[in-house]
N, C-alpha and C positions, 0 to 999 in steps of 0.2 A: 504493500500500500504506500504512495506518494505520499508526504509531509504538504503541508501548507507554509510557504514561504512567507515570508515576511518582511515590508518595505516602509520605513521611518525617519523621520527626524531626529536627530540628536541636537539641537541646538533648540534657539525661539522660535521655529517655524522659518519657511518664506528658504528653505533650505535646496528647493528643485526637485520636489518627490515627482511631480507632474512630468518631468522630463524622463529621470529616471524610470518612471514605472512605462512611460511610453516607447522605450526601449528596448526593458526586458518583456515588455507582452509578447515576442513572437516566440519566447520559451514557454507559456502557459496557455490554457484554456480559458482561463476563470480570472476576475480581478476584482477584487471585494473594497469597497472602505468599509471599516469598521467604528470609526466615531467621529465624532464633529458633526458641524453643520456647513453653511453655505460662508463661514468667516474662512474657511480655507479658496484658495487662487493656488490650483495647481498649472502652471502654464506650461505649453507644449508649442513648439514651433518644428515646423516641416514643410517642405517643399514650400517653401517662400511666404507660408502662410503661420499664423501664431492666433493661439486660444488658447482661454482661458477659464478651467473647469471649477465648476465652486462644491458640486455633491455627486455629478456622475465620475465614476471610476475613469481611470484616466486612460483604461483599456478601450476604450467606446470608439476609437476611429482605427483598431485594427480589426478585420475580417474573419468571420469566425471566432471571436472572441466573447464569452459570457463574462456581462459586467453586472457587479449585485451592489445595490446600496441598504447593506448590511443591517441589522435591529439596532445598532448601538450609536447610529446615525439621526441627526434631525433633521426635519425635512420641510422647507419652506416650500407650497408648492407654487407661490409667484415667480419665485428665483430659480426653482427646479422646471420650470413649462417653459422662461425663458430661452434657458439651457438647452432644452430641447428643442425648442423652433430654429435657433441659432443652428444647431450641431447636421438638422433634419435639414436646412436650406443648403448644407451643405453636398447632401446627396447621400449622410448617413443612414443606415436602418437602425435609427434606434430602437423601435419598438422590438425588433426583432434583438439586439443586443442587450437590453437593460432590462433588467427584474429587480424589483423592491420589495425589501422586505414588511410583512406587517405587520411586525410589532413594531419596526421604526420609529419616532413620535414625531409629530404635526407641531410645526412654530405656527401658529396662531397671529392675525393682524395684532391681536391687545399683548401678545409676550413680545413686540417690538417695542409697544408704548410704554409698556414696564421696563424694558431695559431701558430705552431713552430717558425716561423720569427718574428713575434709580442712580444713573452713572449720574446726568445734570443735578440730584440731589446731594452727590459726596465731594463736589468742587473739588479742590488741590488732589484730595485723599481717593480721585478716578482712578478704576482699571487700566483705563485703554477701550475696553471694548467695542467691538465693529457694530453695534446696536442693531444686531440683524435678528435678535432676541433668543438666541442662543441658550445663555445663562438661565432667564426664565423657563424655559423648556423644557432644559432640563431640570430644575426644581420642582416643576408641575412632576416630570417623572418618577423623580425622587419619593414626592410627596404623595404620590399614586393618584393622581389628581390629569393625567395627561390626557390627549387625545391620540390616538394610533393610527398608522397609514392602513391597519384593517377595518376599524371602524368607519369608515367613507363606502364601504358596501353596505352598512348596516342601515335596517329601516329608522334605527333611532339616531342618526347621525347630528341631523340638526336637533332633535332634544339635548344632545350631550354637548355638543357647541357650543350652543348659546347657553347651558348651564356652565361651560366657565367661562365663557364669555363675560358675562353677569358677575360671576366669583372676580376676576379680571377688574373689572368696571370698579365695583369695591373697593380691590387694592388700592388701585387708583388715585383712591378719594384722600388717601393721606398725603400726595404730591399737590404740590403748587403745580401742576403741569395743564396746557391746553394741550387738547389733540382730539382730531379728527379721523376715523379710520375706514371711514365710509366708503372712499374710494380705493383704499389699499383690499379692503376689504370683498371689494365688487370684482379685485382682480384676482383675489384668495381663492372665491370659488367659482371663478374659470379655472383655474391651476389646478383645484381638486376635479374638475371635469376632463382635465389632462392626466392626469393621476389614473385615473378609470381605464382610458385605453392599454393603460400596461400591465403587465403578469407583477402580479402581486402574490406574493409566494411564503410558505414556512422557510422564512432562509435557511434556519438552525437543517434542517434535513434536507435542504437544499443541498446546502455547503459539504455535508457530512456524506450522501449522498455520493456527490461528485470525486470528496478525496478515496472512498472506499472503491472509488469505479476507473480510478487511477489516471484522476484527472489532474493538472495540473494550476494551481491554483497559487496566487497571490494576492493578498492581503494588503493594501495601500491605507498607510494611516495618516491624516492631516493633524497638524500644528504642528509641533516639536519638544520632545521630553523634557527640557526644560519650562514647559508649557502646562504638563499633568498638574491633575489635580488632588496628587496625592505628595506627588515627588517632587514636583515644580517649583518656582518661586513666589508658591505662595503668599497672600491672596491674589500676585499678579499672574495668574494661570487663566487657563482656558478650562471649563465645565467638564470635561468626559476625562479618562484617561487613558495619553497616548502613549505610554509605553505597549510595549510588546504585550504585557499583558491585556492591552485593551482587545486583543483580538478574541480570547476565550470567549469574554464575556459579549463584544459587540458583532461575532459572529456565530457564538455557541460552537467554538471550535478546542477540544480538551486539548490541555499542555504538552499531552504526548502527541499531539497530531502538527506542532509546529516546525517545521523546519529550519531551513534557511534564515537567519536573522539581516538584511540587512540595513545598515545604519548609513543614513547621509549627513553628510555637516559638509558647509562651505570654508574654504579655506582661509576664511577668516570669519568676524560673527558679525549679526547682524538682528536686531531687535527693534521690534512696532509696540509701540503703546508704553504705559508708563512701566514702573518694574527695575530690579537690579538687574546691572548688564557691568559687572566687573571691568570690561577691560572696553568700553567705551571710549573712544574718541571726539574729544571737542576742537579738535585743532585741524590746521589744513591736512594732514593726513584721511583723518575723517571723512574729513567733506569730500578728497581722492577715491576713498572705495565709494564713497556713494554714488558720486558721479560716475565714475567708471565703470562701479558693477551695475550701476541703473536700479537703483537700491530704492524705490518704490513700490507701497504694495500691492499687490495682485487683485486684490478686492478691495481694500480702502482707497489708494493711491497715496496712499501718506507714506510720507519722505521717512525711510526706514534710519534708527540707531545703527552705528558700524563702529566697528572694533577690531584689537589682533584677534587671534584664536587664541578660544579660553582650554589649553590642555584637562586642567582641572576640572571644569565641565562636561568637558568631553567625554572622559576617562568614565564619570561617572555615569555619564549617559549611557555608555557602551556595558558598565555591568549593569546598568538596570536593565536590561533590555535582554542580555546574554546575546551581541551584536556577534555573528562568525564572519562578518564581510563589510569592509568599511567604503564607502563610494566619496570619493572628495568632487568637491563642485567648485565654479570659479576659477580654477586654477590660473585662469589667464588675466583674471582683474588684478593679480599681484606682478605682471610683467614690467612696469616701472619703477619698481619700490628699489631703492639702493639695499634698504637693509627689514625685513622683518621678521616680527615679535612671538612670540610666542609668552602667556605665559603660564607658569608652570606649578605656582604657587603663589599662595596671598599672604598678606600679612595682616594680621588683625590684632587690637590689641595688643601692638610690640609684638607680637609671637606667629610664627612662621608656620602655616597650616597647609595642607598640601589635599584636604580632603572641604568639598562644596560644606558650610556651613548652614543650621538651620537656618539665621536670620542672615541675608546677604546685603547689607544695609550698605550705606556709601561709606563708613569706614572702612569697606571690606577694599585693600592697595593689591592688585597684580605683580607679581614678581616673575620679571620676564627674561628670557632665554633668547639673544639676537642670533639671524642670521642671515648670510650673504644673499641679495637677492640674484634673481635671474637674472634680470634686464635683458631680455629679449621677448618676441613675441612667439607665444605656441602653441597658436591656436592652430595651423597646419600639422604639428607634428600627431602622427598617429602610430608610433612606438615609443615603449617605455625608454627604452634603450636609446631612443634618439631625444629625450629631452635631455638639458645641459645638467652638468654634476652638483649645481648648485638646488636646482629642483627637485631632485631624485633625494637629497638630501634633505631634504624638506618633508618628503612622503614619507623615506623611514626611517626620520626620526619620531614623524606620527606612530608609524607602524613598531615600534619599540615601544613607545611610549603607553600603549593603549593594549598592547599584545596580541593585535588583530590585522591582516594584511588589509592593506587599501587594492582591491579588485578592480575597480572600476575609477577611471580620472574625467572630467568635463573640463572642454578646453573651450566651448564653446555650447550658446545656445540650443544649435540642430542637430538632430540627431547622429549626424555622420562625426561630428564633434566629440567622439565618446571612443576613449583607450579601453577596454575592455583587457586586463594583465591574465 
């Protein structure tokens, strides 16, 4: 029986899962996401064209390929019908490629007025959040309170609706907030009439089903481990969690049926929304990776945080996860650096820690490791063995440092951009 693969973030998100998983799909049958919502921007460019996926797996424009948006996923269906008309103008079969799961949960027009009125309620003391009403969502789920992508065949669908709708409305009333959602509203249930034309499916036997039938299956997770909501940098995370373990549970897939782990990080970091980010850059270097890695986000468009690479974070990310294969991205936004950083440890409190701490506050100093840059350009090269001595030394000293080989390098956007070691 085939493993189910696994394909993540190790940093703040915004890492290039989108590329990568459009990649490796001509190795798989199947490509699941298993959490988030439509606050992920998996972006994909190919044959001169570029798009940008927010909840359908990132498998959806290869042939023959089963793409599922897994129970452990929420599901806007304004933004998911868009998605679709977009993908189908294209000359996709989606409907023939995507199944959705039903247990799934339903973002609601009012869990975006909740998130809006929540964040504008904590001034200074904001998440970040993409107000896509995510957070809400999931809390409804939490609280058992939700509505399911199964329930929209049910004859009680609008009773259960507009019962939290109503509950919703309530909440409400403790915010100074105006809002009107009439018209987001009127576009909510055409999207639920889009919802209808798809196979709506028990994913959990779905999924389980296909690894038993030796099918070949990857699992695509959005945000980035530093992002979980167990593990992350709390309270600046994102609602599900995206480690590895989020697949058990957001695809009803058991531990022993996991494979492959692999982890992405870009070759340096890069952070959206408020939050500790250690090894941030305020200085013209900074502003260098943004401009040059085009470090804006996929779904918000907000001008992304940049930084060296955080070793420390990394390291950690890769045992939370038990990552067997590391993919580095960017590689070529660091072509004109004379010298970069790495770093390797923090100092806190006078005292020298080498291990992510609970609270990662702005006392927490980077202690970095320089090293020679490339100064050339490489995005042409497509052997390991043909990039300069300086780069190579770059990768393994990640690869020592982390104890997991870097498989896969990105020199470039398009797909033919991609060292595969």
């Amino acid at each position: 029986m085939k493993k189910a693969d696994v394909v993540l973030g190790l940093q703040w998100g915004d890492e290039g899962k989108g590329k990568v998983v459009d990649v490796l799909t001509p190795e798989y049958n199947v490509v699941a996401r298993f959490q988030g919502g439509p606050n992920a921007g998996h972006s994909i460019h190919f044959a001169g064209q570029s798009f940008v996926l927010h909840t359908i797996p990132s498998g959806i424009f290869r042939d023959g390929t089963i793409n599922i948006i897994g129970n452990g996923v929420v599901v806007d269906p304004v933004i998911l019908a868009d998605e679709i008309a977009a993908i189908e103008a294209m000359g996709v079969d989606v409907a023939g490629r995507l199944r959705i799961s039903k247990k799934a949960h339903l973002i609601l027009p009012t869990h975006r007025i909740i998130d809006a009125a929540s964040e504008a309620a904590k001034g200074k003391a904001k998440i970040g959040s993409t107000l896509k009403g995510i957070g809400p969502a999931y809390m409804d789920k939490t609280g058992r309170n939700g509505l399911r992508v199964g329930d929209i065949v049910s004859p009680q669908f609008m009773e259960r609706y507009e019962r939290l709708k109503n509950k919703h409305m309530e909440l409400l009333k403790q915010y100074d907030y105006d809002y009107d959602i009439a018209e987001y509203e009127k576009e909510w249930f055409e999207g639920i009439g889009t919802l209808r034309r798809f196979e709506l499916i028990e994913s959990e036997y779905a999924i389980n089903d296909l690894i038993a039938a030796d099918a070949s299956v990857l699992a695509e997770g959005a945000q980035g481990s530093m992002l979980d909501v167990d593990f992350g940098t709390y309270p600046f995370v994102t609602s599900s969690n995206t480690l590895c373990a989020g697949v058990c549970t957001g695809l009803g897939v058991a531990p022993t049926h996991i494979g492959e782990v692999y982890g992405i990080f870009k070759a340096y970091c890069t952070r959206v929304g408020s939050g500790p980010f250690p090894t941030e850059l305020f200085d013209e270097t900074g502003e260098k990776l943004r401009s040059v890695g085009r470090e804006f986000g996929a779904t918000t468009g907000r001008p992304r945080r940049c930084g060296w690479l955080d070793m420390v974070a990394l390291k950690y990310a890769v045992m939370m996860n038990g990552v067997t294969g590391l993919i580095m991205m960017k590689s070529d936004v660091l072509n004109d650096f004379e010298t970069i950083k790495v770093a390797t440890a923090y100092e806190l409190d006078g005292q020298r820690i080498d291990y992510f701490p609970y609270e990662a506050a702005d006392d927490l100093k980077p202690v970095y490791r320089e090293f020679e840059g490339w100064n050339c350009d490489i995005c042409n090269i497509r052997k390991y063995e043909d990039f300069p001595q300086a780069f190579r030394e770059y990768v393994e000293f990640i690869e020592r440092e982390t104890g997991v080989p870097v498989k896969i390098i990105s020199v470039g956007p398009d797909r033919d951009e991609t060292i595969v070691r």
